[in-house]
N, C-alpha and C positions, 0 to 999 in steps of 0.2 A: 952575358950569354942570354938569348932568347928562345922560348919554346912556343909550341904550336900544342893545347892539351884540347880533349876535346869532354865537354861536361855534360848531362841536361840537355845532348840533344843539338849541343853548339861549339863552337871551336873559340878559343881567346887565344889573342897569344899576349904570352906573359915576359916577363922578366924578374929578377930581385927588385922587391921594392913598391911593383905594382899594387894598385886595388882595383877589387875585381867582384861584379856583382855575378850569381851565379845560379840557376836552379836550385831548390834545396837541398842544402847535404844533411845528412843524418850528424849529431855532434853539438856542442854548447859554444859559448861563447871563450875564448882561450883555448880550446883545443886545436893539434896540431894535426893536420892531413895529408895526406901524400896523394898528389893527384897523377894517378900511375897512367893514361890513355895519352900518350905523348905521340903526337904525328910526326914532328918534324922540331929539330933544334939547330941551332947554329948559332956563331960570335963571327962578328966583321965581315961576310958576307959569306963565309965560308960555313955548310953546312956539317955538319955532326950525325953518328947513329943515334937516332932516337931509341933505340932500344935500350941504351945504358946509360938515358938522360932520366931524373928523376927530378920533379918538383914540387917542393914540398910548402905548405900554407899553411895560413894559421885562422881558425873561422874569430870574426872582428864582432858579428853579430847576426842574429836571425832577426830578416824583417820582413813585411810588405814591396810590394812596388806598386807602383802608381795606380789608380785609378783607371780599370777601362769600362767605359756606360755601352751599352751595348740595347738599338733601341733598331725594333722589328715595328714595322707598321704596314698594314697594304691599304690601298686606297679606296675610297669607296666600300669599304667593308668594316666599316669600325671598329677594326683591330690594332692596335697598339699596347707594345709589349715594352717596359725598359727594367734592363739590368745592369747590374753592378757587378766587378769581378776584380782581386785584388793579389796576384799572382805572389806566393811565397817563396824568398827568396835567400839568398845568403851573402854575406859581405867578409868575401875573402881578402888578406893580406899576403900577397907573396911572400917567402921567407928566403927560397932558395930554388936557382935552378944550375942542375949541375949532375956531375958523374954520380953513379950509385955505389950506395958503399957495399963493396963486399962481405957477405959475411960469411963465418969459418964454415968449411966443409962440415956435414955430417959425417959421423961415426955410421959405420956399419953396423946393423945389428946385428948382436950375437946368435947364431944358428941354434934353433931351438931343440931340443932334448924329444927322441922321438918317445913316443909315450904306446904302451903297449895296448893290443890289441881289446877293445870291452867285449865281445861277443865270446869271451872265454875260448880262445882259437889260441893255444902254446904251441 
């Protein structure tokens, strides 16, 4: 099964198994996430409700990504500017893509006890 998630502003589509670099998420190395913004899923060319697709990862590592130099100059005016910029990233491991599990209904809370009046009004 494959999913369509959308992270950081970008959309991947994933599956079991995948690696996947990603804007940063919040979280350490071994930790497990659930990337809940699911646009679209399906198996064998047949679509699925993305709504009750869930896919779950696991972060591999926090890193860098490549080098971008970024160099301003105008002519004639002897200006020249050069930068450096090394965007943070994250290196996810798909774990799983598939139905959500359900979980047990909530309990109704018990109706609370009305409580008498403070302003001494009996």
């Amino acid at each position: 099964m494959f999913a369509v998630v959308r992270t950081g502003g970008k959309q991947y589509r994933v599956a079991a198994g995948d690696k996947i670099a990603v804007e940063k998420l919040a979280g350490e190395a071994g930790d497990k996430i659930t990337l809940g913004d699911v646009l679209i899923a399906g198996e064998d060319g047949k679509v699925a409700d993305a709504s009750k697709v869930a896919v779950s990862a696991e972060i591999i590592a926090q890193a860098k990504g490549e080098k971008v130099t970024v160099f301003k100059k105008r002519r004639r005016h002897n200006y020249r500017r050069k930068l450096g910029h090394r965007q943070q990233m994250t290196l996810l491991r798909i774990l799983a893509v598939g139905e959500e599990k359900k979980s047990a209904p909530k309990k109704a809370a018990a109706p609370k006890a009305e409580t008498p009046a403070e302003d001494g009004a009996e």
